[in-house]
PyMOL Python script that loads the backbone (N, CA, C, O; Angstrom):
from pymol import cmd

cmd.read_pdbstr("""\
ATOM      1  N   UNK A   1     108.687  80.967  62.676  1.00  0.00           N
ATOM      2  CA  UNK A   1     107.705  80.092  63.284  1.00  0.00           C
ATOM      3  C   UNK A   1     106.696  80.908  64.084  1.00  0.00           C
ATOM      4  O   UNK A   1     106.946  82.025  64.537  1.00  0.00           O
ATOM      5  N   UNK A   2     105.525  80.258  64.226  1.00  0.00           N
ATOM      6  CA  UNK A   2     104.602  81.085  64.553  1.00  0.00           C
ATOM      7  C   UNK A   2     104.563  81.074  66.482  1.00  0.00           C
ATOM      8  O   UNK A   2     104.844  79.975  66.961  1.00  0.00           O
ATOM      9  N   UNK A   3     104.357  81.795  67.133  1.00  0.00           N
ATOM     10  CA  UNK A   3     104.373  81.445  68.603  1.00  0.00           C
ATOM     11  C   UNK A   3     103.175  80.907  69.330  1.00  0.00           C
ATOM     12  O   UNK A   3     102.822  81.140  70.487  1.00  0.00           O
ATOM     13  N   UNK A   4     102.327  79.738  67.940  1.00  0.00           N
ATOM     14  CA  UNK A   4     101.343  79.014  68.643  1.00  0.00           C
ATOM     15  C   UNK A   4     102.391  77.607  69.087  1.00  0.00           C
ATOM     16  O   UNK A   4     103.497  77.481  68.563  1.00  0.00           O
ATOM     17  N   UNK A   5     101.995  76.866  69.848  1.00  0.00           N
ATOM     18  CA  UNK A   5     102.577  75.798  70.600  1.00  0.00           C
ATOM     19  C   UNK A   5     102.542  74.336  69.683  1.00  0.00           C
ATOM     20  O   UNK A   5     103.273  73.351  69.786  1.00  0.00           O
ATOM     21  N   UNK A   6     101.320  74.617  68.687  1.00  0.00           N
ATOM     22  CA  UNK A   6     101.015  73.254  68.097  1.00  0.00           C
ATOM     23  C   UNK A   6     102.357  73.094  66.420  1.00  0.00           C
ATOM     24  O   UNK A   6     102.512  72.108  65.699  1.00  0.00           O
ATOM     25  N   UNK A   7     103.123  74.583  66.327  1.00  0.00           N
ATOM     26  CA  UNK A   7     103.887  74.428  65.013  1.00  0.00           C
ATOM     27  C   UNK A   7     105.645  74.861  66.147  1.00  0.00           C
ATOM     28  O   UNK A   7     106.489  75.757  66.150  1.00  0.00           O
ATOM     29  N   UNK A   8     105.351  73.454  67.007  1.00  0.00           N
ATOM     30  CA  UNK A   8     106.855  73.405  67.228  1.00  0.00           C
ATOM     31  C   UNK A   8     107.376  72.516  66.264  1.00  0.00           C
ATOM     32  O   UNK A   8     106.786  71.740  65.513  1.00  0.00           O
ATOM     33  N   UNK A   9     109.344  72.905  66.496  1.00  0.00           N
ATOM     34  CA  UNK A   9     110.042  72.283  65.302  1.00  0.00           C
ATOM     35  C   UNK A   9     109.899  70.510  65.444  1.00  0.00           C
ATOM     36  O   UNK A   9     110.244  69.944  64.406  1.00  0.00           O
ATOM     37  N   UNK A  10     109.517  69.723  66.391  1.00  0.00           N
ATOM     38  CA  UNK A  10     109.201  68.250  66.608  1.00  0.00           C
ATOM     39  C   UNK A  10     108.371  68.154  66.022  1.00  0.00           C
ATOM     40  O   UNK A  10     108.479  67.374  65.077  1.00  0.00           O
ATOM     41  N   UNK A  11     106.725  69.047  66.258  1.00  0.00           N
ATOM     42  CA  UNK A  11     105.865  69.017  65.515  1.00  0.00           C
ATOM     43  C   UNK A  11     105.726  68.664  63.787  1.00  0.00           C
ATOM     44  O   UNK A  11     105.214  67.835  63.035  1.00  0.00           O
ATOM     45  N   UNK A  12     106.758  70.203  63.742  1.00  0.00           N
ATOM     46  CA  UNK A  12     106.805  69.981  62.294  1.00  0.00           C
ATOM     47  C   UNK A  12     107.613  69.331  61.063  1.00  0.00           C
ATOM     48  O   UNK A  12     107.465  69.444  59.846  1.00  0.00           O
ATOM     49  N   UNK A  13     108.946  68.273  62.214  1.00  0.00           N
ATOM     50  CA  UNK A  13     109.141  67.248  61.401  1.00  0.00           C
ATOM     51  C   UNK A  13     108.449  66.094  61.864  1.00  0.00           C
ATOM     52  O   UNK A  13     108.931  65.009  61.537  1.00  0.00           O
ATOM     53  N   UNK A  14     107.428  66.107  62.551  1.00  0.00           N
ATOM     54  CA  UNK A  14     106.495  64.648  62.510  1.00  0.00           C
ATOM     55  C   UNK A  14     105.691  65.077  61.594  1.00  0.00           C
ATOM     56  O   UNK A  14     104.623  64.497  61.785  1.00  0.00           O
ATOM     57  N   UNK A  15     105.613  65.727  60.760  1.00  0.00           N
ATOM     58  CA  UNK A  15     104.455  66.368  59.748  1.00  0.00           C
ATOM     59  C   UNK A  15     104.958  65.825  58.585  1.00  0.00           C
ATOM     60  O   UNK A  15     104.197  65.272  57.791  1.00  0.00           O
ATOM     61  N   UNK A  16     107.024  65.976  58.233  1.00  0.00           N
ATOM     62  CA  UNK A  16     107.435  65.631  57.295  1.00  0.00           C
ATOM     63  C   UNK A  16     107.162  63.660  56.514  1.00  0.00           C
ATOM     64  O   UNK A  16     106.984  62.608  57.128  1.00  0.00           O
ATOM     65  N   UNK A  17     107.213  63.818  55.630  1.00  0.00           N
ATOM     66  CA  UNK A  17     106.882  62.251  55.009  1.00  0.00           C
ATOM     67  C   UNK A  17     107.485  61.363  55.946  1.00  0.00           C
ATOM     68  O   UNK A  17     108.131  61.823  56.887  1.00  0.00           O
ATOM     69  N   UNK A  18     107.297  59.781  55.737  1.00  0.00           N
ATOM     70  CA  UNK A  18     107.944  59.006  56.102  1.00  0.00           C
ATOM     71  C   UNK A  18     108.631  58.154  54.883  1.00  0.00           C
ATOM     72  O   UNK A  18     108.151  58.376  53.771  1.00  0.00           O
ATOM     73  N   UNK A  19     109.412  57.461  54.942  1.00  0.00           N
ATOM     74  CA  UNK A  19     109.697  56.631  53.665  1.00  0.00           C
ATOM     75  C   UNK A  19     108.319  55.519  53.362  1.00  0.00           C
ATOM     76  O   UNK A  19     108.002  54.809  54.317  1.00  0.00           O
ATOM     77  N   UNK A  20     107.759  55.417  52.448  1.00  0.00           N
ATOM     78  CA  UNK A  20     106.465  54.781  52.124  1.00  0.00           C
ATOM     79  C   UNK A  20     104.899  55.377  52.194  1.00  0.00           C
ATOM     80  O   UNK A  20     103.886  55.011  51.597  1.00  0.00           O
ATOM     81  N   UNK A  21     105.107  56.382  53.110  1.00  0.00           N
ATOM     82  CA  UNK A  21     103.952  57.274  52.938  1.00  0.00           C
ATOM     83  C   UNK A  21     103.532  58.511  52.196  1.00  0.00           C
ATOM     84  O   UNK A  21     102.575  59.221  52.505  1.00  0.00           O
ATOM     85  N   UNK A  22     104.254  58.672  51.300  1.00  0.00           N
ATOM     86  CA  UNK A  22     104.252  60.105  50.393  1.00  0.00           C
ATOM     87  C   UNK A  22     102.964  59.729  49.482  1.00  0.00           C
ATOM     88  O   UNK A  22     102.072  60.555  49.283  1.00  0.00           O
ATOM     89  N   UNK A  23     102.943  58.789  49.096  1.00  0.00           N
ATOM     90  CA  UNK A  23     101.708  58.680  47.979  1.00  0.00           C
ATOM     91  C   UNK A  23     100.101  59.536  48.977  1.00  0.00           C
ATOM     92  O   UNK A  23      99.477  60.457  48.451  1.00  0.00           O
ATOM     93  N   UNK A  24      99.733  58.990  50.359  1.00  0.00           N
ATOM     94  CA  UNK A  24      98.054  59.130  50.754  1.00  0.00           C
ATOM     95  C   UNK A  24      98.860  60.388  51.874  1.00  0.00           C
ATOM     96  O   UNK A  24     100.019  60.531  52.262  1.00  0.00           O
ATOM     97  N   UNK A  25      97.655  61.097  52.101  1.00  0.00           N
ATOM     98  CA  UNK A  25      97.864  62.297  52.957  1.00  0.00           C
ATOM     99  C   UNK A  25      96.041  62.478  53.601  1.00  0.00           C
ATOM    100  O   UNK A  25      95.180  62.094  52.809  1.00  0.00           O
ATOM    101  N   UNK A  26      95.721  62.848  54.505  1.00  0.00           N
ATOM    102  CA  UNK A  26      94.427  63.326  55.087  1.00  0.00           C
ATOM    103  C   UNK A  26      94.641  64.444  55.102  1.00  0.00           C
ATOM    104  O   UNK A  26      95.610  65.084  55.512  1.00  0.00           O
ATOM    105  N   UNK A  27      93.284  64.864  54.425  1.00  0.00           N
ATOM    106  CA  UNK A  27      92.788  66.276  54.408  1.00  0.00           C
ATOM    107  C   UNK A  27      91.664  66.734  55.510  1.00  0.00           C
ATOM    108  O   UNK A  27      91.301  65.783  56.203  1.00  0.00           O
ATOM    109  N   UNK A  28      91.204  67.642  55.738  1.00  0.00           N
ATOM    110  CA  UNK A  28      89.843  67.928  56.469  1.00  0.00           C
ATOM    111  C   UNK A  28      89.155  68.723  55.745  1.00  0.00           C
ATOM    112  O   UNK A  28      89.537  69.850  55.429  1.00  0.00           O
ATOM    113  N   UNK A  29      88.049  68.199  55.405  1.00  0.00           N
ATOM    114  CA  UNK A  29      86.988  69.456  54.598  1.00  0.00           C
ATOM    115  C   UNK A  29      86.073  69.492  55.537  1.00  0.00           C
ATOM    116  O   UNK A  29      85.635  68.674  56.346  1.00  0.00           O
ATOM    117  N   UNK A  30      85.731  71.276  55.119  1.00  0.00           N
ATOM    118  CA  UNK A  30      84.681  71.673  56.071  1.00  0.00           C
ATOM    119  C   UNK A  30      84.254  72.334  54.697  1.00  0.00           C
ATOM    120  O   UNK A  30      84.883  73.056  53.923  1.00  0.00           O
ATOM    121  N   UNK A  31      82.711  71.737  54.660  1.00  0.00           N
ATOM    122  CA  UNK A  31      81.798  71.804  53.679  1.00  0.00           C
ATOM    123  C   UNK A  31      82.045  71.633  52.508  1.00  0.00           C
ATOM    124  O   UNK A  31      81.020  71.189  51.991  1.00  0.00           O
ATOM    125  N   UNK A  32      83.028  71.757  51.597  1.00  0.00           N
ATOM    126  CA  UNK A  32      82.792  71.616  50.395  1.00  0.00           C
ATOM    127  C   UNK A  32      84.212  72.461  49.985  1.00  0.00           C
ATOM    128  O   UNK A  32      84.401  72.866  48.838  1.00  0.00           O
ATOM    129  N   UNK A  33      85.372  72.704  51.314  1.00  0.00           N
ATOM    130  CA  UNK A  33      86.248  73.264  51.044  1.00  0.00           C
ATOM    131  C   UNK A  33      87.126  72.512  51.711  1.00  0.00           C
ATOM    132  O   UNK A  33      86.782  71.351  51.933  1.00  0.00           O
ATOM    133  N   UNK A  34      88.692  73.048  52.278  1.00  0.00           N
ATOM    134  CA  UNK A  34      89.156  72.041  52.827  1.00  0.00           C
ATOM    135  C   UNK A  34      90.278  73.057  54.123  1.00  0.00           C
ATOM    136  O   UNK A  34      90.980  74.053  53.950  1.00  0.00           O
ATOM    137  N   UNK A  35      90.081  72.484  54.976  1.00  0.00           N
ATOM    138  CA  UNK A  35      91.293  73.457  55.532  1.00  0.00           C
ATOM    139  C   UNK A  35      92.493  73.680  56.062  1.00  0.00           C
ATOM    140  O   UNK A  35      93.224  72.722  56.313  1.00  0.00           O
ATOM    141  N   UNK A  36      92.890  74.982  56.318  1.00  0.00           N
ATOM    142  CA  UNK A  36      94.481  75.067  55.600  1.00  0.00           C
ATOM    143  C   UNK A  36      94.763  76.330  56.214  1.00  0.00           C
ATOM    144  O   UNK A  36      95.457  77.245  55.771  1.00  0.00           O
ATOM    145  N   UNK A  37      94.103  76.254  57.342  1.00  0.00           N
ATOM    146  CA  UNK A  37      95.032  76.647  58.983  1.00  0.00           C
ATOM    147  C   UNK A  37      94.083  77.723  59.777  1.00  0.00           C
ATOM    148  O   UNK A  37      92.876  77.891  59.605  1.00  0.00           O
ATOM    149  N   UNK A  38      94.955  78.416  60.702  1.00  0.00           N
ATOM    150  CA  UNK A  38      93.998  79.358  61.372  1.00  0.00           C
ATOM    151  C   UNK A  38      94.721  80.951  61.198  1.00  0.00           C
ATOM    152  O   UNK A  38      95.870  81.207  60.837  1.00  0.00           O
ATOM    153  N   UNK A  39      93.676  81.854  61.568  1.00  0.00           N
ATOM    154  CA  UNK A  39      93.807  82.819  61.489  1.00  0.00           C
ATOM    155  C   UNK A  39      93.769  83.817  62.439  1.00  0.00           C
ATOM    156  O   UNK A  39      93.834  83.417  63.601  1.00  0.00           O
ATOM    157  N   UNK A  40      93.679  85.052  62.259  1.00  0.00           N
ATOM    158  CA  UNK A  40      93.407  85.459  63.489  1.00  0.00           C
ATOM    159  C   UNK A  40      92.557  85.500  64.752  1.00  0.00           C
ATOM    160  O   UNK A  40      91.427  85.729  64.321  1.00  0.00           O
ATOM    161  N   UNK A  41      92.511  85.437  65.612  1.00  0.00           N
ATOM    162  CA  UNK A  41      91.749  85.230  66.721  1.00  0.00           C
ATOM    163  C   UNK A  41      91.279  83.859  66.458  1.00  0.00           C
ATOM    164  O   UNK A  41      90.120  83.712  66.072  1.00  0.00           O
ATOM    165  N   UNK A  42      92.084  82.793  66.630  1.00  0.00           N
ATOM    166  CA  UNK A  42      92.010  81.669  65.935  1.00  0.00           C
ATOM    167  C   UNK A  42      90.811  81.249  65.523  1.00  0.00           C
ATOM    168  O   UNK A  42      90.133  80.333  65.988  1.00  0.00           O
ATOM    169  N   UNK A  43      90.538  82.109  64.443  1.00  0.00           N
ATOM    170  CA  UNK A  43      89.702  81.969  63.313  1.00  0.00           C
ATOM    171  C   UNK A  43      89.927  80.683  61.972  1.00  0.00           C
ATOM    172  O   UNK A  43      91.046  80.659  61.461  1.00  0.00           O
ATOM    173  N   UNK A  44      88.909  79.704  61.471  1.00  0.00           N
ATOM    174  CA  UNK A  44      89.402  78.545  60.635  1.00  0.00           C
ATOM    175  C   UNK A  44      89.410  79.358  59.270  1.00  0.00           C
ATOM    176  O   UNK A  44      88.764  80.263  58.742  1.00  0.00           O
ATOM    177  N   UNK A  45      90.533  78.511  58.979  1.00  0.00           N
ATOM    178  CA  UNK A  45      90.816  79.298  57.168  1.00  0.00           C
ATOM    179  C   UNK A  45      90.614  77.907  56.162  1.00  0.00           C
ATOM    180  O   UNK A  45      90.811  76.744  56.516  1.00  0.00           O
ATOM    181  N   UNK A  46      90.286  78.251  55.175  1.00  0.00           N
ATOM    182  CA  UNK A  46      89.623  77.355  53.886  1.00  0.00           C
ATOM    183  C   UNK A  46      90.348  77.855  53.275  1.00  0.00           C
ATOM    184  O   UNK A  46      90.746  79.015  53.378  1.00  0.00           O
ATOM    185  N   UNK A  47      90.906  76.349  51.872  1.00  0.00           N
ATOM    186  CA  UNK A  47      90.972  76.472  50.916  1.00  0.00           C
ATOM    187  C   UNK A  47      89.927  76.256  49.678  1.00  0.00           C
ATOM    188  O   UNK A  47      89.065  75.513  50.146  1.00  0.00           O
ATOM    189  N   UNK A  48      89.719  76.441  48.831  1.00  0.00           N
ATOM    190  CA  UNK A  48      88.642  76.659  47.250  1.00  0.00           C
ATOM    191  C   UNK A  48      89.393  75.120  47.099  1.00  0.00           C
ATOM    192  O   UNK A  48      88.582  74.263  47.451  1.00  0.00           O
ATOM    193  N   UNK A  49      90.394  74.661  46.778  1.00  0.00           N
ATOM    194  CA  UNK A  49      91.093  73.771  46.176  1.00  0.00           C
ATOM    195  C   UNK A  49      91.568  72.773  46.969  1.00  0.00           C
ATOM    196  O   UNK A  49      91.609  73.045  48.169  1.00  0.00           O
ATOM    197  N   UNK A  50      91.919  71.748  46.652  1.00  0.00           N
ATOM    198  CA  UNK A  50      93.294  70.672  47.537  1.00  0.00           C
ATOM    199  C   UNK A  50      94.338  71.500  47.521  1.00  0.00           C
ATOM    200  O   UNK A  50      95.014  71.677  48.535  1.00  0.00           O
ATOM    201  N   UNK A  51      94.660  72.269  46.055  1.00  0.00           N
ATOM    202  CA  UNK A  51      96.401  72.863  46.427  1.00  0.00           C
ATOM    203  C   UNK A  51      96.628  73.772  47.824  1.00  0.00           C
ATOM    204  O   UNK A  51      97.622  73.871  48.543  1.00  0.00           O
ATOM    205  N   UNK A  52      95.509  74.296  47.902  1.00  0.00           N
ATOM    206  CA  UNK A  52      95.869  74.877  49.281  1.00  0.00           C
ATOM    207  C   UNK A  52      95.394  74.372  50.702  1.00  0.00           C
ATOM    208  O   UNK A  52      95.245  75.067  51.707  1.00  0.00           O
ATOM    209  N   UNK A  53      95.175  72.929  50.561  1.00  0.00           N
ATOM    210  CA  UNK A  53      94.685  72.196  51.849  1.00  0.00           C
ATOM    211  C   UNK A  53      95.885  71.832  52.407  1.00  0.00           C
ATOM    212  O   UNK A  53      96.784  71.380  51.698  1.00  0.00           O
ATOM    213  N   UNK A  54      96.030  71.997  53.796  1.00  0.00           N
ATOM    214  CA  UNK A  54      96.961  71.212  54.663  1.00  0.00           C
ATOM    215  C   UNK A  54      96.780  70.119  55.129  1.00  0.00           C
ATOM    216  O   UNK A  54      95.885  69.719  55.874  1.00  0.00           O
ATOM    217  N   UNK A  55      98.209  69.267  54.402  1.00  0.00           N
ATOM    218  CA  UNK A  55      98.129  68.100  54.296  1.00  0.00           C
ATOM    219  C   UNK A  55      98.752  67.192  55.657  1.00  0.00           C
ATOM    220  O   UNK A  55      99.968  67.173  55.850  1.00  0.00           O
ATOM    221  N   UNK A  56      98.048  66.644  56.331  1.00  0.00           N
ATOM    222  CA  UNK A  56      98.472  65.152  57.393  1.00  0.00           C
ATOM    223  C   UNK A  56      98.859  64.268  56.819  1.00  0.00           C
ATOM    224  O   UNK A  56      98.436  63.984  55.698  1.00  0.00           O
ATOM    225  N   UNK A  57      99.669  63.670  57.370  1.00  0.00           N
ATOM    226  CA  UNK A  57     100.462  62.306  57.197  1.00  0.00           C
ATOM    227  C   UNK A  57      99.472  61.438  58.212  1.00  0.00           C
ATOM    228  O   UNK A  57      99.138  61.686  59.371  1.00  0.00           O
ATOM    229  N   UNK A  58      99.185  60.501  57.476  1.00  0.00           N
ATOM    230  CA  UNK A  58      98.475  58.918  58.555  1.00  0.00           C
ATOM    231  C   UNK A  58      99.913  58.756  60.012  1.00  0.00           C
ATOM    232  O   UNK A  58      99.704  58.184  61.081  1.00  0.00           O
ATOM    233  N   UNK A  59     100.857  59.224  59.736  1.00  0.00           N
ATOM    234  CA  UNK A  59     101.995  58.897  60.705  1.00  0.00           C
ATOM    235  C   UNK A  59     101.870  60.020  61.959  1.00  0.00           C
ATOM    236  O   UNK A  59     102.745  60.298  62.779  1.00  0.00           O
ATOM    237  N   UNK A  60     100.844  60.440  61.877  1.00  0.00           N
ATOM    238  CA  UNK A  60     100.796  62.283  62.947  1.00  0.00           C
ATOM    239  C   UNK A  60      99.378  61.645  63.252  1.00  0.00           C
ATOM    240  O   UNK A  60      98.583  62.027  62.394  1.00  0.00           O
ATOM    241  N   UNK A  61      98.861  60.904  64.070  1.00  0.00           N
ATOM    242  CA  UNK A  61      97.702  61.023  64.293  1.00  0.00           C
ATOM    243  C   UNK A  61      97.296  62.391  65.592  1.00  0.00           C
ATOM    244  O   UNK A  61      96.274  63.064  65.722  1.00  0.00           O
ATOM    245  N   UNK A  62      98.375  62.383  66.251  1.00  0.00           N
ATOM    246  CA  UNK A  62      98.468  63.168  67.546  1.00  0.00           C
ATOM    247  C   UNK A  62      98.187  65.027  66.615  1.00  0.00           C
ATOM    248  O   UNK A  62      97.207  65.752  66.786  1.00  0.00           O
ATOM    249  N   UNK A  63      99.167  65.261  65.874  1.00  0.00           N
ATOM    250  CA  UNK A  63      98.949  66.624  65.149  1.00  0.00           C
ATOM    251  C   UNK A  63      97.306  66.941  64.523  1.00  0.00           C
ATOM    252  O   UNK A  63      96.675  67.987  64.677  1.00  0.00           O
ATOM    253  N   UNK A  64      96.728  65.344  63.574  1.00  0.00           N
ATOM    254  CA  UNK A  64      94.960  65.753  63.213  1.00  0.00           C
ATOM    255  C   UNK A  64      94.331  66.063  64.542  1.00  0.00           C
ATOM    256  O   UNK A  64      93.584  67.017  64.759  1.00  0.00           O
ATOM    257  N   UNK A  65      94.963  64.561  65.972  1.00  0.00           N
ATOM    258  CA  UNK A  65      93.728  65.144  66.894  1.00  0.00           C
ATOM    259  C   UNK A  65      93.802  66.941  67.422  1.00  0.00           C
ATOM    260  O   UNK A  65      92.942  67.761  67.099  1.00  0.00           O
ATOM    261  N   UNK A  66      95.061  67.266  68.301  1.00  0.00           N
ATOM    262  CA  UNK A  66      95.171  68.934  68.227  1.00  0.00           C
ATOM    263  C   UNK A  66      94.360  69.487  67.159  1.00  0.00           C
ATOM    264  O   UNK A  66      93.445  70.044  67.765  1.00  0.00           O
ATOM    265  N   UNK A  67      94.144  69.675  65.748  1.00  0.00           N
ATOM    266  CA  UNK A  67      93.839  70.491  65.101  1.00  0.00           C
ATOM    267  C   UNK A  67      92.279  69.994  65.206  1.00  0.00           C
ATOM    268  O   UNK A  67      91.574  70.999  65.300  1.00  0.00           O
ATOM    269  N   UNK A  68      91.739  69.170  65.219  1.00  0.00           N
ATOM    270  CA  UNK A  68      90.730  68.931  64.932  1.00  0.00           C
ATOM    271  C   UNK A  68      89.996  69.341  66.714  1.00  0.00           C
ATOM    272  O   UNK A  68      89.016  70.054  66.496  1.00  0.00           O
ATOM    273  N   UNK A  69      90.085  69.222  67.577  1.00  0.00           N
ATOM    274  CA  UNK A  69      89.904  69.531  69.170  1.00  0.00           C
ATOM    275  C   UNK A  69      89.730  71.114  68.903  1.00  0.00           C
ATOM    276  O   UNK A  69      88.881  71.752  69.525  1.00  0.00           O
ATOM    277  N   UNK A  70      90.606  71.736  67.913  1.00  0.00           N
ATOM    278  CA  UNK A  70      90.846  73.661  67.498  1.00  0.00           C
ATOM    279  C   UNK A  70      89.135  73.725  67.199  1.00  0.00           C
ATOM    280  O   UNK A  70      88.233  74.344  67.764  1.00  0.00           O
ATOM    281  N   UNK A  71      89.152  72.694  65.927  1.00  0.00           N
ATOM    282  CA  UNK A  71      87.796  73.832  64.999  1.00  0.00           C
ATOM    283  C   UNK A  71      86.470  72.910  65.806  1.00  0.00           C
ATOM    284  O   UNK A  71      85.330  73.117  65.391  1.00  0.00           O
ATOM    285  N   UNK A  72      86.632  72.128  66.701  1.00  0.00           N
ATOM    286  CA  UNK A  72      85.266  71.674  67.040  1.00  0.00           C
ATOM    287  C   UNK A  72      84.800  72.326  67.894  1.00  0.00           C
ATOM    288  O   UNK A  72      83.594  72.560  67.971  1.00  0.00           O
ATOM    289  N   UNK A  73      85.899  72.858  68.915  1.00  0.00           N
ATOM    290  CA  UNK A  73      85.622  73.814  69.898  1.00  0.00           C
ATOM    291  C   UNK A  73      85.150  75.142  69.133  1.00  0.00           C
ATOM    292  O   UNK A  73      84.273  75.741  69.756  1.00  0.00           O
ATOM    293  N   UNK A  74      85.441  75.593  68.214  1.00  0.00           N
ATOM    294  CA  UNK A  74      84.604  76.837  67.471  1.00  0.00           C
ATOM    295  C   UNK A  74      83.181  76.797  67.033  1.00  0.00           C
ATOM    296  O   UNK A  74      82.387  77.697  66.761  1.00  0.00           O
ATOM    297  N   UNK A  75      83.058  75.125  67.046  1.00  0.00           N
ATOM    298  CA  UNK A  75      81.608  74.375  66.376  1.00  0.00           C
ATOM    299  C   UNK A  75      81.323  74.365  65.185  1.00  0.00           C
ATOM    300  O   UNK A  75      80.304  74.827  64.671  1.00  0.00           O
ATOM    301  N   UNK A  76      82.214  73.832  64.665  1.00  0.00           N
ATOM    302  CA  UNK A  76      82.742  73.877  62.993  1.00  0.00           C
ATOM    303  C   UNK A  76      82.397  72.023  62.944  1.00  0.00           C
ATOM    304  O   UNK A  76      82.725  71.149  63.746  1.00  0.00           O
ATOM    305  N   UNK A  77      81.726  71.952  61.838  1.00  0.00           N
ATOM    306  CA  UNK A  77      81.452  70.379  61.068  1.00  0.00           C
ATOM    307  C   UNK A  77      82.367  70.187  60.450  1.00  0.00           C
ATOM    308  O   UNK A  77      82.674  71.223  59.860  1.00  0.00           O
ATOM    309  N   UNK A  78      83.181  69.194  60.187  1.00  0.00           N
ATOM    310  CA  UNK A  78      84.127  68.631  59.054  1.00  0.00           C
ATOM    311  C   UNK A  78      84.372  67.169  58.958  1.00  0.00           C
ATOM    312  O   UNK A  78      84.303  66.512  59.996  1.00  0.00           O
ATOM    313  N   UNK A  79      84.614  66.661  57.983  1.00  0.00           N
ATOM    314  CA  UNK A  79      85.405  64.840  57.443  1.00  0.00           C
ATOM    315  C   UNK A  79      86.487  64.896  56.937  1.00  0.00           C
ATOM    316  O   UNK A  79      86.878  65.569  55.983  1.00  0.00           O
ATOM    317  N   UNK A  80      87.090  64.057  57.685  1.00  0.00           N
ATOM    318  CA  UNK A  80      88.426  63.802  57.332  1.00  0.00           C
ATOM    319  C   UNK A  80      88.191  62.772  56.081  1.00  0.00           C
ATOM    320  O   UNK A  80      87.274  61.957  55.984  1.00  0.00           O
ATOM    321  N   UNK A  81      89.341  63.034  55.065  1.00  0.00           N
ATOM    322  CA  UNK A  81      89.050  62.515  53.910  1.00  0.00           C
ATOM    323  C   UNK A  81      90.464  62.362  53.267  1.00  0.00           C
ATOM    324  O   UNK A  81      91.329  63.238  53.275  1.00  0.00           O
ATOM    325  N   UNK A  82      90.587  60.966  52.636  1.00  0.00           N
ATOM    326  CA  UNK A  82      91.976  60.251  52.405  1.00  0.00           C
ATOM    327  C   UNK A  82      92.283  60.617  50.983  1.00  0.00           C
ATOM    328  O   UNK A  82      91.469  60.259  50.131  1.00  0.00           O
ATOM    329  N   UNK A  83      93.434  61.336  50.586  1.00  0.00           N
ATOM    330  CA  UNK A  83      93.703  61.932  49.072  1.00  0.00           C
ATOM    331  C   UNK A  83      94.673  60.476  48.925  1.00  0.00           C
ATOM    332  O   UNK A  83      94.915  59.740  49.881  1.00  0.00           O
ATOM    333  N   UNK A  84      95.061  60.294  47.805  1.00  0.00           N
ATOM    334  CA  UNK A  84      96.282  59.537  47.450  1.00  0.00           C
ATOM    335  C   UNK A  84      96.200  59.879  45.933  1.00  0.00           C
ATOM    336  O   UNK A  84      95.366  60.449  45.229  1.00  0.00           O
ATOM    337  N   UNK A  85      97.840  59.088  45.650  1.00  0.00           N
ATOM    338  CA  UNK A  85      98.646  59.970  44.292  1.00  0.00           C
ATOM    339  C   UNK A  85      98.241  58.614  43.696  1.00  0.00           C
ATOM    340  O   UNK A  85      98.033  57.720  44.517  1.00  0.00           O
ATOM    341  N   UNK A  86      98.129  58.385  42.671  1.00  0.00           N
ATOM    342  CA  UNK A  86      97.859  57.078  41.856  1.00  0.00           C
ATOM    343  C   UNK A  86      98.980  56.745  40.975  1.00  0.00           C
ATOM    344  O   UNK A  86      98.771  57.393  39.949  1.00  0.00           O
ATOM    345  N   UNK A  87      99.945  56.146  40.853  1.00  0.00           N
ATOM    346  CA  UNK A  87     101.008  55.964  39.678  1.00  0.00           C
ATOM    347  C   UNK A  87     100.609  54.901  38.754  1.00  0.00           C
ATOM    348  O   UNK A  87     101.318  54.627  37.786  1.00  0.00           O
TER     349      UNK A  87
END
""", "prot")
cmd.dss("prot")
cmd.show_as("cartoon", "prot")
cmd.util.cbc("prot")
cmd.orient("prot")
C-alpha cells in the first residue's frame, strides 16, 4: 500500500462493488483521456483507454470528492462521466 492517506484499507474496500452496482462505474476524463491516478510529486496520470481508467463506484461519493479536490488544486479541467456494462 502506498503511504498516501487517501488508499487506506477502509478506503479501499469502499471502492470494492456493492451487490447491484457492478454493471455503472464513474470515470474522470481529463480531455480526451481518462484518469488513473497520481504520480510523482503528485503529478495526474492518464490513461489512452477506459482499460486503464480508475474506476468509482456511485457508492464512494466521499473517495471521487478527495480525488477530484487532488487535480483541481493542480488546475486540471475534467467530467465525470458514467460508463455502464449493457447485457
Amino acid at each position: 500500500m502506498s503511504k498516501d492517506p487517501i488508499y487506506t484499507e477502509e478506503y479501499m474496500e469502499a471502492r470494492r462493488a456493492k451487490p447491484g452496482d457492478e454493471s455503472r462505474a464513474i470515470v474522470l476524463m481529463i480531455g480526451d483521456r481518462f484518469f488513473c491516478g497520481f504520480g510523482k510529486k503528485d503529478r495526474v496520470i492518464v490513461a489512452w483507454s477506459l482499460a486503464g481508467a480508475w474506476l468509482f463506484g456511485s457508492w464512494d461519493p466521499d473517495g471521487i470528492a478527495k480525488i477530484e479536490s487532488r487535480i483541481t488544486k493542480r488546475g486540471i479541467t475534467f467530467e465525470r462521466r458514467i460508463v455502464s456494462l449493457e447485457q
